[in-house]
C-alpha positions as CSV (number, residue, x, y, z in Angstrom):
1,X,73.8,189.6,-1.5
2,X,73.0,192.2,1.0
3,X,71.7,191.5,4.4
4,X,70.1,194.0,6.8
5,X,70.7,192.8,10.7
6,X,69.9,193.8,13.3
7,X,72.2,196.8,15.5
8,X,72.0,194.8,18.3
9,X,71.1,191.2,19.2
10,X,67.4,191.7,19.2
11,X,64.8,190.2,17.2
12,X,64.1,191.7,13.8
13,X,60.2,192.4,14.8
14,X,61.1,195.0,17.5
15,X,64.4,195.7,16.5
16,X,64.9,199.8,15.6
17,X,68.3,199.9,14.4
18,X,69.9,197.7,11.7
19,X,73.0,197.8,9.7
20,X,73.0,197.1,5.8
21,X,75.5,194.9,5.3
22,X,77.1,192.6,2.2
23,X,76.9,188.8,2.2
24,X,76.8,185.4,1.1
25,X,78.9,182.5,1.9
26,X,81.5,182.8,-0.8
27,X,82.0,186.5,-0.8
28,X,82.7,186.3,3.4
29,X,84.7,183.9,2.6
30,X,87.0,185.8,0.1
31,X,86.9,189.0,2.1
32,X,88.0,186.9,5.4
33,X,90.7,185.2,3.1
34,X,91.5,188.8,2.1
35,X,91.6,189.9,5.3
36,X,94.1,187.2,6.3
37,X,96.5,188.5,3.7
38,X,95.4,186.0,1.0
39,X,95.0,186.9,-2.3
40,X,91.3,186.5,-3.4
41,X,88.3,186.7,-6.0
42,X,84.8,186.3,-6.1
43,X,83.0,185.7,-9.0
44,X,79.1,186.3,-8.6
45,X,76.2,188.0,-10.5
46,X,74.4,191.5,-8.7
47,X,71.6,193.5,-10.1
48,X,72.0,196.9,-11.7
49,X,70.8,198.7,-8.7
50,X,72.3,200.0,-5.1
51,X,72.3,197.5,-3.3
52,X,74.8,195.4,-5.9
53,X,77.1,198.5,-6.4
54,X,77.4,199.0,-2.7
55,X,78.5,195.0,-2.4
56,X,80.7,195.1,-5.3
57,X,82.1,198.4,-3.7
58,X,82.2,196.8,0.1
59,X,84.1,193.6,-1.3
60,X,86.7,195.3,-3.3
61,X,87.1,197.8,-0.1
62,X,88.2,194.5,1.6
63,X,90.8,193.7,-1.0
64,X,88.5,191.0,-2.9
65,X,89.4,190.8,-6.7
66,X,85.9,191.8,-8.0
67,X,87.1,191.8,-12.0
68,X,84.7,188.4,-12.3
69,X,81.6,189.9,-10.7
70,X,78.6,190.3,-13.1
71,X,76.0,192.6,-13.5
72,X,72.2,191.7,-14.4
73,X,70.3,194.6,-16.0
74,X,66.9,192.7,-15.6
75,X,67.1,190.9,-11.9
76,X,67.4,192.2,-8.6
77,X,70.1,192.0,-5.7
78,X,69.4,188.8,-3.3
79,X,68.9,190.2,-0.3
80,X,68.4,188.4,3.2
81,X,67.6,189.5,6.8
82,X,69.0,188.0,10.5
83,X,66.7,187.6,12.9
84,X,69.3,187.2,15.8
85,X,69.0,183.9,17.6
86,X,65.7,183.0,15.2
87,X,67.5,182.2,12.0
88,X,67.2,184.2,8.6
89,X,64.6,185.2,6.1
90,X,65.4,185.1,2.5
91,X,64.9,187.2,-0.1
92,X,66.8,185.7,-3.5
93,X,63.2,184.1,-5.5
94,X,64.4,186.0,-8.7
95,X,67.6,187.1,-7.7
96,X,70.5,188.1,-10.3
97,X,72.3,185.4,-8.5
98,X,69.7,183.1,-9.0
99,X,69.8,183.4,-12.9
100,X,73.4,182.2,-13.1
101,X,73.8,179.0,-15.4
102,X,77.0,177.0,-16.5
103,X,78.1,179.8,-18.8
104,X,79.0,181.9,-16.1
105,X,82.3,180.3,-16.2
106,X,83.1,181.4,-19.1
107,X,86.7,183.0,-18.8
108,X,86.9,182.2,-15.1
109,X,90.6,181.4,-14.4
110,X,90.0,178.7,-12.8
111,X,93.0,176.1,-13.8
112,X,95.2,179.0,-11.9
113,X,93.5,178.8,-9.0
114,X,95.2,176.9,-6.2
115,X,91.6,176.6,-4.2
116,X,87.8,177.1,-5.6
117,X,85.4,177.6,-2.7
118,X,81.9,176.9,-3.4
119,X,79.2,176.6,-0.8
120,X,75.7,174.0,-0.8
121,X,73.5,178.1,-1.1
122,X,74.3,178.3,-4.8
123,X,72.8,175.0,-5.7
124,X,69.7,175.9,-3.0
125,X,68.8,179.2,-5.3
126,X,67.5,177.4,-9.0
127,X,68.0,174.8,-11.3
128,X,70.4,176.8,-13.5
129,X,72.1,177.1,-10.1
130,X,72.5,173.7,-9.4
131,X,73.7,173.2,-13.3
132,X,76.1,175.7,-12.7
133,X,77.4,173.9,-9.7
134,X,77.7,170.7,-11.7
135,X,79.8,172.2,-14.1
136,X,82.0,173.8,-11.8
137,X,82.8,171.1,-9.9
138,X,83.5,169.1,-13.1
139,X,86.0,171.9,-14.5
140,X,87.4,172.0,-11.1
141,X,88.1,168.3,-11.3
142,X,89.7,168.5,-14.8
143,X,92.4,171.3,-13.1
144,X,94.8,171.4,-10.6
145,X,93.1,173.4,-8.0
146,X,91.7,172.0,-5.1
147,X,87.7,172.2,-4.5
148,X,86.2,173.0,-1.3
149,X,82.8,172.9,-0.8
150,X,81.2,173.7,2.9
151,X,77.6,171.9,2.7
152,X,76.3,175.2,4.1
153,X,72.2,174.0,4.3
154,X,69.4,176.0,4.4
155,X,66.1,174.4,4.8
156,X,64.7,178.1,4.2
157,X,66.1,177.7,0.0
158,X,65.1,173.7,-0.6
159,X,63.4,171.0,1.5
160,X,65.7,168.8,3.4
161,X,64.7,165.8,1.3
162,X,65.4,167.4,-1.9
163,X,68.5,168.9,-0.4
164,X,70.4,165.6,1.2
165,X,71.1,163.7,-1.9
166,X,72.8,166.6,-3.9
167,X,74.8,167.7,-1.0
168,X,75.8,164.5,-0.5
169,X,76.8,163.9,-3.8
170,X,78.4,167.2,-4.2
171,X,80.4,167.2,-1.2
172,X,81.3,163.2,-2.2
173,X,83.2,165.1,-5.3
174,X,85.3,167.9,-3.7
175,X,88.4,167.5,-1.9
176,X,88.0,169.3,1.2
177,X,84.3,169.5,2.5
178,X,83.3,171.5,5.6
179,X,80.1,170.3,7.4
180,X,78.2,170.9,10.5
181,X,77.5,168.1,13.1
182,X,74.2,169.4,13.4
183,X,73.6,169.7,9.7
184,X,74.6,166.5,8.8
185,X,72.4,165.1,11.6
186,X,69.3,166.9,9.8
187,X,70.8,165.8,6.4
188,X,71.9,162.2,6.7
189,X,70.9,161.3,10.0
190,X,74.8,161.4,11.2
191,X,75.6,162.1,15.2
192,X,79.1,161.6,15.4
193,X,82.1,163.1,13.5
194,X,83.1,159.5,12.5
195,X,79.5,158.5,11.4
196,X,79.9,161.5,8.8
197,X,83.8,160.1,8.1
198,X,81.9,156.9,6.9
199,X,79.6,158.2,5.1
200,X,82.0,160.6,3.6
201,X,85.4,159.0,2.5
202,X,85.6,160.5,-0.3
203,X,87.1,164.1,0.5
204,X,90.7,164.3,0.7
205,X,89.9,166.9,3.8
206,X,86.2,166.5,5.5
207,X,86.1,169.0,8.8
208,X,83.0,168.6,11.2
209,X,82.6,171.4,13.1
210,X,80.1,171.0,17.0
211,X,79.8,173.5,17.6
212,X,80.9,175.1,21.1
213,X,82.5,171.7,21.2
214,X,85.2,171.8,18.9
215,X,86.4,170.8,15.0
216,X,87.6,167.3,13.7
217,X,89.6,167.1,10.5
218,X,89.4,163.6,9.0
219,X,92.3,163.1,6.2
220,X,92.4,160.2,3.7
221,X,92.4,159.1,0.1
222,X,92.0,162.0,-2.1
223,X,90.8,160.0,-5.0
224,X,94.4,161.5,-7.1
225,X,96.3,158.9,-5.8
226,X,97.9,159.9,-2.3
227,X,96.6,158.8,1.2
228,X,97.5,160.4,4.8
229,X,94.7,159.1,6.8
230,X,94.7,160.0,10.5
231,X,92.1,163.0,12.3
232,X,92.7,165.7,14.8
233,X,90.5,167.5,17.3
234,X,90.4,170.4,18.5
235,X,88.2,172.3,21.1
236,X,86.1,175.6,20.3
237,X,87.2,178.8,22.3
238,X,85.2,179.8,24.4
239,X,83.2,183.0,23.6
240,X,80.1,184.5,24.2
241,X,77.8,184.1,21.2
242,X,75.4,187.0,19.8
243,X,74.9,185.7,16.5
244,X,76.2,182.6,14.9
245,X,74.9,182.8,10.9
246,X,78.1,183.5,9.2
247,X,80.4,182.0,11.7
248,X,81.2,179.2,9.2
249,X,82.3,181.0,6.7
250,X,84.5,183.3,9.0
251,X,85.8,179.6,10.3
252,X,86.3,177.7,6.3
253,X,88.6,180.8,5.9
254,X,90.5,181.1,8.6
255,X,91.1,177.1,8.0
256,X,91.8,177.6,4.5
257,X,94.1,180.6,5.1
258,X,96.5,178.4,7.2
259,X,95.9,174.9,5.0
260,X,97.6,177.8,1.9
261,X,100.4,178.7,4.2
262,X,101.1,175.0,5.1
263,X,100.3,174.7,8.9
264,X,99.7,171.3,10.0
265,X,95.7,169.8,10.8
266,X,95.6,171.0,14.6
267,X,97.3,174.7,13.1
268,X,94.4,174.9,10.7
269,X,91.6,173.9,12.9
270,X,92.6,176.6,15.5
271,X,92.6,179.1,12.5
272,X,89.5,178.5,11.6
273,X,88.5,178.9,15.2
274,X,90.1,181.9,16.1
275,X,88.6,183.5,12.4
276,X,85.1,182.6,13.8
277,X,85.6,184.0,16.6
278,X,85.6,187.5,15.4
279,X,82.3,187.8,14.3
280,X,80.4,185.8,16.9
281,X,79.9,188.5,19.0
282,X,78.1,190.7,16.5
283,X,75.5,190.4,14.3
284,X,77.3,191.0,11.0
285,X,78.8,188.4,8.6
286,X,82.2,190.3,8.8
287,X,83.9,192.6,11.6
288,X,82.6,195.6,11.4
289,X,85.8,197.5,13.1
290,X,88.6,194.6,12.3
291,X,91.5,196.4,9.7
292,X,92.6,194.4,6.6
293,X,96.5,193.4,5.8
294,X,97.6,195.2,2.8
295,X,99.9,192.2,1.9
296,X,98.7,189.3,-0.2
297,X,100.1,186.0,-1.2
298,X,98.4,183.6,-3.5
């Protein structure tokens, strides 16, 4: 979707500059990943109108594959705004996006995929979204690619009582799940990393991100079979923060980037890190000024 923020860190009522930008947590997370020198698609649905060209123009700028992107002739672009430090304001009610059902998989290559990143927004926007969703995570299931869901909430999309079941549920089914401390507090009434371990065992991968405090990877059974339990911390950097919507998508790619390459737990956590890091001092989703590596690798 496209999101209009604010120049500087100012709130949205008095602000008099803004930047038009493109969004939404799976399409950062491909153009970090992209930007990382990863090789990577998004598959989405944008109106027929200038505000989806320009994001399907801005993402493929940033070396996303955009061959899976649809178009909707008779629903807008989503489009949301940041209201630094106050949270956001949504515009998707009606949104192309919001039309997508199950047959939007149709012909997505997904059994060649070696990760399919889905965040808990898509199932916040409908109920065709949330079939969609269901499907997906069952065809992911049935394939050899790993499924990584970041519970993402939004109590702006869906109520929080309406919400915590079916993230729960979803993130119960994917192998690697990122979540916010704070989230899962609102969520599922969690306070500690471990509290959402044990509520969580499922995931082959669960990372609880505090914060300014730091990340915790929890590993375990993956449900396929294999077991490496064990969990490693490690501290945030520190950094002064302008804006922090869209920092955990910058952080699930940087993470995910270095999990492709290999790197062991407390490699991948400071990845993930270090990739927030570069757009929490701005009030964009992605850096505004940072290059992209030509160079890709699967």
């Amino acid at each position: 979707m496209a999101l209009v923020a604010p120049a500087l860190a100012e709130p949205l009522e008095s602000a008099t500059a803004f930047h038009l930008d493109t969004a939404g947590a799976e399409a950062n997370v491909a153009a970090h990943l992209a930007a990382l020198g990863r090789r990577a698609a998004w598959a989405g649905r944008v109106g027929d109108d200038a505000l989806g060209r320009r994001i399907v123009r801005h993402l493929r700028a940033r070396n996303v594959d955009t061959r899976w992107a649809e178009v909707d002739v008779e629903a807008p672009t989503g489009v949301y705004f940041k209201d630094p430090g106050r949270g956001v304001l949504y515009y998707r009610s009606g949104s192309a996006a919001s039309r997508m059902a199950p047959g939007f998989l149709t012909g997505l290559p997904i059994d060649s995929a070696r990760v399919v990143h889905v965040s808990g927004i898509t199932p916040a926007l409908s109920e065709s979204c949330r079939a969609l969703v269901d499907a997906l995570v069952t065809r992911v299931a049935a394939s050899a690619a790993m499924l990584s869901f970041d519970v993402n909430h939004r109590a702006a999309l869906w109520p929080t009582d309406a919400a915590a079941g079916r993230l729960l549920e979803l993130a119960a089914r994917a192998d690697l799940v990122f979540v916010g401390l704070d989230e899962a507090e609102t969520l599922w009434a969690t306070t500690t990393p471990e509290q959402v371990r044990a509520l969580l065992p499922e995931p082959a991968l669960l990372v609880v991100k505090d914060g300014d405090v730091g990340a915790t990877e929890f590993r375990g059974s993956t449900g396929r079979g294999e077991r490496d339990p064990g969990a490693t911390h490690v501290p945030a950097m520190s950094v002064e923060v302008v804006e922090a919507v869209g920092a955990g998508d910058a952080f699930a790619a940087g993470y995910l980037a270095s999990l492709l390459a290999g790197a062991p737990p407390h490699e991948r956590l400071f990845a993930g890190h270090a990739r927030a890091v570069t757009v929490l001092g701005d009030t964009a989703d992605f850096p505004r000024t940072a290059g992209t590596t030509r160079s890709t690798r699967s």
